[in-house]
C-alpha positions in Angstrom: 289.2 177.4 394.0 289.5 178.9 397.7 287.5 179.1 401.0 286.9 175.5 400.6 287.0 175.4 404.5 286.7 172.8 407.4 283.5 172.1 409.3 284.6 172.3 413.2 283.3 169.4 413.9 284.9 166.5 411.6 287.9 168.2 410.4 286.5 167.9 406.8 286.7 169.7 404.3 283.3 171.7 402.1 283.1 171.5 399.0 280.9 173.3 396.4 277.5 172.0 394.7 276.7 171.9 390.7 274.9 175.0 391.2 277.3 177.0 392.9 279.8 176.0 390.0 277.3 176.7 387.2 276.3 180.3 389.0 280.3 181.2 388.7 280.7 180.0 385.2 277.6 181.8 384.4 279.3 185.0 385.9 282.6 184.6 384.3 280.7 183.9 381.2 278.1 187.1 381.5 280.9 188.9 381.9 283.1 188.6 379.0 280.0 188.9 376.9 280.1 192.2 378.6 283.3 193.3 378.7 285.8 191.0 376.4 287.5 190.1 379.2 286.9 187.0 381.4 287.2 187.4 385.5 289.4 184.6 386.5 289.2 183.9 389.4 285.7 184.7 389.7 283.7 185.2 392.6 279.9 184.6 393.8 277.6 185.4 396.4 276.2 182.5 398.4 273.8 182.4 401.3 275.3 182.1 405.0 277.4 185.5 403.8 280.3 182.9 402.2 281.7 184.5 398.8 284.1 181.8 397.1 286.0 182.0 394.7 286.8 180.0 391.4 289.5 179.5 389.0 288.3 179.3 385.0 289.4 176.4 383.6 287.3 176.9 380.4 286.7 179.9 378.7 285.4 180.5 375.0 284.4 184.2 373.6 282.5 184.1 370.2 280.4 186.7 368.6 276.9 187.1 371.1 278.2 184.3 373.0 280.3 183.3 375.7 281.1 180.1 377.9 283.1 179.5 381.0 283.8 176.4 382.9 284.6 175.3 386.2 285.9 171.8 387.9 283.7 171.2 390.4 285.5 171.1 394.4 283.3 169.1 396.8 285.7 168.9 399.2 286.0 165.7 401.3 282.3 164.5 400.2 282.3 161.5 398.1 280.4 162.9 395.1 280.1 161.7 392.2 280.5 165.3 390.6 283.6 165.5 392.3 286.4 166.6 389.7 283.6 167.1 386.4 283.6 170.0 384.3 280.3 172.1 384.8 280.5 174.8 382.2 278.1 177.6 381.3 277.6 179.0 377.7 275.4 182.5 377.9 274.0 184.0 374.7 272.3 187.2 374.0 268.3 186.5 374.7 266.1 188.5 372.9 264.2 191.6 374.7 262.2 191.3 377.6 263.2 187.2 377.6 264.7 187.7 381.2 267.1 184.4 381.9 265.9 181.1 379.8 267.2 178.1 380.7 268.7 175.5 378.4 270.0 171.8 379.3 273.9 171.2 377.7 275.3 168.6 377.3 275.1 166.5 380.1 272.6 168.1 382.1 269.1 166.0 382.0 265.9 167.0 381.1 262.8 166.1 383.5 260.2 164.0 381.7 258.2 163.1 384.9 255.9 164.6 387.1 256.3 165.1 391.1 259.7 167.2 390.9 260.4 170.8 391.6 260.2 171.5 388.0 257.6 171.2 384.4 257.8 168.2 382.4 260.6 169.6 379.8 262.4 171.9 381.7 266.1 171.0 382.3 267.2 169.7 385.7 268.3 173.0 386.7 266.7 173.4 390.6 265.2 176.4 391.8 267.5 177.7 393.8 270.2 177.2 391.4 268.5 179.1 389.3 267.5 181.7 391.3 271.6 182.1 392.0 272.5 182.4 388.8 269.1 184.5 387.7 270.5 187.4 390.5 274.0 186.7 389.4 273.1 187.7 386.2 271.3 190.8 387.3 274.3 192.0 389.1 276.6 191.9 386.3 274.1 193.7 383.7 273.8 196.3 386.1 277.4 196.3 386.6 278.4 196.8 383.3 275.3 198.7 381.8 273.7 194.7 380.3 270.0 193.8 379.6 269.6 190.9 381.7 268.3 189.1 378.8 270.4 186.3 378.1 270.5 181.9 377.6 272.3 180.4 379.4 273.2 176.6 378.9 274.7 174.6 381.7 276.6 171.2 380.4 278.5 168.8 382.8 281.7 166.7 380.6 280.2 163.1 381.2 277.4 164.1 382.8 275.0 161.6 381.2 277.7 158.5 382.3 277.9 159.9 385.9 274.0 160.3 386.0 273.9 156.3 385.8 275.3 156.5 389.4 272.4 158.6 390.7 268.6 158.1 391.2 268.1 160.2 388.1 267.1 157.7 385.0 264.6 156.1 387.9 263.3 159.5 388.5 262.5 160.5 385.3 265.3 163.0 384.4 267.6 161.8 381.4 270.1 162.7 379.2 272.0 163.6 382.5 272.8 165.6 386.0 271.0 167.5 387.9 272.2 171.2 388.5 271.8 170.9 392.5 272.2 172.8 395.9 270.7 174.9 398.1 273.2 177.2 400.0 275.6 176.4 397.7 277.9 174.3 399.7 278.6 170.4 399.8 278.9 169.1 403.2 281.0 166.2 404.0 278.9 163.0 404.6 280.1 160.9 407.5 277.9 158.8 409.1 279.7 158.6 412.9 280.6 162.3 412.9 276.8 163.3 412.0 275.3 160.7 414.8 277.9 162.2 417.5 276.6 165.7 416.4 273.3 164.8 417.0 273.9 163.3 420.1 275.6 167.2 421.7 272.9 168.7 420.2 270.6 167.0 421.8 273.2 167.4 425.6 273.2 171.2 424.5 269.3 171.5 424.5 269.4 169.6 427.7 271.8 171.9 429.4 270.1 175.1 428.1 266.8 174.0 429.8 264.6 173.2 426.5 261.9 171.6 426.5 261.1 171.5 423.0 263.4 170.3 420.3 263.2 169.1 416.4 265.1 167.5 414.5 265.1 168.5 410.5 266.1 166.5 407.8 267.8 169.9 406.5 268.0 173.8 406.1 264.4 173.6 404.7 262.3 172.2 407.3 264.6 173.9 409.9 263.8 177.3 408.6 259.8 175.9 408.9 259.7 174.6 412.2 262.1 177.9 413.5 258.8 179.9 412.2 256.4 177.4 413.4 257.2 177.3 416.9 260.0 179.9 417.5 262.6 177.8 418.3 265.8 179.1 419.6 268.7 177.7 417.4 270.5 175.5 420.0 267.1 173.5 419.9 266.9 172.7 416.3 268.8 169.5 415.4 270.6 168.6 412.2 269.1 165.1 411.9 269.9 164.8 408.6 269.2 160.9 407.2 269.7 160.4 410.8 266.3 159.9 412.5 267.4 156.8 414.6 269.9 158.5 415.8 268.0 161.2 417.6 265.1 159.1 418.3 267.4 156.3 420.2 270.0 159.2 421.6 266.4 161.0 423.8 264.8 157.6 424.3 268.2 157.6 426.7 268.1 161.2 427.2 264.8 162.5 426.7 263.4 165.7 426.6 260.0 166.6 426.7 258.7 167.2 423.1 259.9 166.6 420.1 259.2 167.6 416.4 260.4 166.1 413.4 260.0 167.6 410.6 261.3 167.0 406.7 260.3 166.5 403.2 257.2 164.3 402.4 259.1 161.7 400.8 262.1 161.2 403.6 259.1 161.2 406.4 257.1 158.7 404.3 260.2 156.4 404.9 259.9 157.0 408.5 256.6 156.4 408.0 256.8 153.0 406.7 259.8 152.5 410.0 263.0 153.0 408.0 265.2 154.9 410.6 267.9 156.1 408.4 266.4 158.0 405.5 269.5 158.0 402.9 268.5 157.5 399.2 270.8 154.9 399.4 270.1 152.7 402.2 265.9 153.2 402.2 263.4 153.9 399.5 260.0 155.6 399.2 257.5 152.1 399.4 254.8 153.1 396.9 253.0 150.2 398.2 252.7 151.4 401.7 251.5 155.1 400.5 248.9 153.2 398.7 248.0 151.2 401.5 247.4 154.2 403.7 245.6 155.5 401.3 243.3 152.6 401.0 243.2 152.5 404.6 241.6 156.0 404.7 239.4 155.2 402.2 241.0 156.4 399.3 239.0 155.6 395.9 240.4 152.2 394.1 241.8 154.4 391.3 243.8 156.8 393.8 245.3 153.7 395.0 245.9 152.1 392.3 247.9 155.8 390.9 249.9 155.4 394.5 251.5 152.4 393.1 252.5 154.4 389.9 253.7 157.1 391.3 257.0 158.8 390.1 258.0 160.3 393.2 256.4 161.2 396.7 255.7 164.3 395.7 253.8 163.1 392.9 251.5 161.2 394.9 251.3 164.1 397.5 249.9 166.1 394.4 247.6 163.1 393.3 246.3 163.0 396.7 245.5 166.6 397.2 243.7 166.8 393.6 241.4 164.1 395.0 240.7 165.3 398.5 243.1 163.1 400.2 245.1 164.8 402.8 248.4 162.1 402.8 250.6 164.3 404.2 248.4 164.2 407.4 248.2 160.3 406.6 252.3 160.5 406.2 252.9 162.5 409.6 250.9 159.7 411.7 252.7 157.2 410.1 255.9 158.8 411.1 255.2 159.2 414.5 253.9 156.1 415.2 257.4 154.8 414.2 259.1 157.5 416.7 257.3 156.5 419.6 257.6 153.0 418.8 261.4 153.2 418.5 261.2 155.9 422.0 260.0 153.1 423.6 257.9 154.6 426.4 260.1 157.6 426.9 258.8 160.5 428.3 258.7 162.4 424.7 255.5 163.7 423.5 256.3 163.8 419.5 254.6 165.9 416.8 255.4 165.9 412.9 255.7 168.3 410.3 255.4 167.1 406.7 256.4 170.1 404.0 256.9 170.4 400.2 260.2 171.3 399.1 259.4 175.0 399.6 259.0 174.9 403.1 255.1 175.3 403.1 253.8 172.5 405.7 251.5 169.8 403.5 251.2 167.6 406.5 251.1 167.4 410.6 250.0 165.5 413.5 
C-alpha cells in the first residue's frame, strides 16, 4: 500500500479507513468481473485530491462473481482494524438493482434506531458507500458494465474485534462497522492535537480574526465555513479537544467563538465533559432527560430520554414531539464554555448538526 504519508505536524504517519479499503477491494473486485483480470495494485479516488494505492492480498474469480481483499494500513493510529483483512465479494445484481449492499462476514448489522442507517441495513456508512457506489460507476463505464452489482464487505475477525468498540452497546452486531469519511485515518495523539490547537488559535490571533470555531471535525467545519464565511486559518481542528481551546483563549482570547459538532459530542459538553473521546466521556441519558424535563418535556418523552439508543435517537424522539433539544443541547454547551472561559472576553455561540451537516440546534 503507498502514499501512506506523514502529517507535518507530528511526524506520524496516515493510514487508511475500512471504507477506503472496502472501496479498493470493491474496485479490484468490479474489475475482474469485468475483465478476468485483477488490477493489483489498485487504485482509488478519495476526497482532498489523494489517490492511493493498494496491494491485493486476496483475490477469488468464480462464475458472476468476484472478491478482492485488502489489509487494512492505518498508519501510526492505534486502531483496532489495524492489520485485518477487509475483503469485498461483487456479484452480478439483477437490472435496474443499482449497488445493494450486503453485510459479510464480519461486518455488523444495525438493529437500533438513532444511526446513519435503517434498522437492518449493514454497518456500511454513507459515505463509504457512496465511495464505492461511484467506484463502481467508473469501472462499468470503463469497461462497457451495468452498474448493477452486490457487493459484500467482510472483515477476518471482525465480530472478535467489534468487542473492542462501542458497537454491541450501540446496537450493531455480528461485527465492524465499514467507517470513514475522507478516507484517511489520522494519527491520534493527544499532546500533538492540544499544541495544534494552541497555533491555531496564535495564527487567528496574528491574522487579525475576530471570530473563530472550533469543530469537532470535517463535518461541522464545512457547516460553520458556510454559516459564517469563515476564512480557513480561523477554523480550528478541536477534535475531542474542547478544553483545550476553551482554556488555550481563556489565556488568549479572541473575541467570539463558535463551537460547533455533532449532537451527541456537544451533549457531552453539555453535561461539562471537556474532552469528548468515546473513550474517556459518555452521552448521559439522564441529563438529556433532565433537560428535557426541565423544558417541560411530557413524562413519557422523558422517560424515552432515558432509553435512548444513541443521541441521535433522542434528537429524533425530540423533534417528533415538538421538542427542539438541540437548541436545549447548544445552551447547555455553552454554559460549560463560559464557565470553563472564566470571564474572558469571548462571546461564545453553538452550532449543534446531524451527521449530515444540516444545523439541528444553536444558541
Amino acid at each position: 500500500m503507498t502514499e501512506a504519508g506523514r502529517e507535518k505536524s507530528t511526524g506520524l504517519r496516515h493510514g487508511w479507513t475500512t471504507g477506503a479499503c472496502a472501496t479498493a477491494a470493491t474496485t479490484a473486485a468490479y474489475t475482474a468481473l469485468l475483465t478476468g483480470e485483477f488490477p493489483d495494485p489498485v487504485s482509488i479516488d478519495l476526497p482532498h485530491d489523494k489517490h492511493p494505492t493498494f496491494a491485493l492480498a486476496r483475490e477469488s474469480l468464480g462464475d458472476g462473481t468476484a472478491t478482492a481483499g485488502i489489509v487494512k494500513d492505518a498508519g501510526d493510529d492505534p486502531d483496532v482494524t489495524h492489520g485485518a483483512l477487509v475483503s469485498a465479494t461483487v456479484t452480478v445484481g439483477g437490472p435496474g438493482t443499482g449497488v445493494v449492499f450486503r453485510a459479510g462476514e464480519g461486518v455488523g448489522t444495525v438493529t437500533k434506531p438513532g444511526l446513519p442507517l435503517a434498522v437492518g441495513e449493514p454497518a456500511i456508512n454513507p459515505v463509504p458507500r457512496r465511495l464505492m457506489t461511484e467506484h463502481v460507476a467508473a469501472v462499468a463505464q470503463r469497461f462497457d458494465g451495468t452498474g448493477d452489482v452486490v457487493i459484500e464487505v467482510s472483515v477476518e475477525n471482525g465480530a472478535e474485534l467489534a468487542r473492542k468498540t462501542w458497537n454491541p452497546r450501540l446496537g450493531i452486531l455480528g461485527g465492524l462497522s465499514i467507517l470513514g469519511t475522507t478516507g484517511v485515518v489520522v494519527p491520534y495523539s493527544c499532546s500533538s492535537w492540544i499544541d495544534s490547537i494552541r497555533r491555531g488559535v496564535d495564527v487567528a490571533r496574528a491574522a487579525g480574526h475576530t471570530h473563530v470555531a472550533g469543530c469537532t471535525g470535517s463535518t461541522s467545519e464545512r457547516t460553520v465555513s458556510e454559516l459564517y464565511g469563515l476564512p480557513e486559518d480561523a477554523l480550528l481542528d478541536m477534535g475531542d479537544f474542547a478544553g483545550a481551546v476553551l482554556k488555550y483563549l481563556r489565556r488568549h482570547p479572541v473575541p467570539r467563538l463558535t463551537i460547533a459538532g455533532g449532537i451527541g459530542k456537544l451533549a457531552k459538553l453539555a453535561d461539562g465533559h471537556l474532552d469528548l473521546h468515546s473513550a474517556r466521556s459518555q452521552v448521559s441519558f439522564a441529563a438529556l432527560a433532565t433537560l428535557v424535563a426541565d423544558a417541560g418535556g411530557s413524562a413519557e418523552l422523558v422517560e424515552c430520554m432515558l432509553g435512548a439508543n444513541t443521541a441521535l435517537d433522542a434528537l429524533q424522539q425530540c423533534a417528533a414531539a415538538g421538542l427542539p433539544l438541540g437548541d436545549l443541547v447548544a445552551a447547555g454547551a455553552r454554559k460549560t464554555s463560559l464557565d470553563v472561559l472564566r470571564g474572558a472576553p469571548v462571546e461564545v455561540d453553538v452550532v449543534v448538526i446531524d451527521r449530515g451537516g444540516a444545523i439541528v440546534g444553536r444558541t
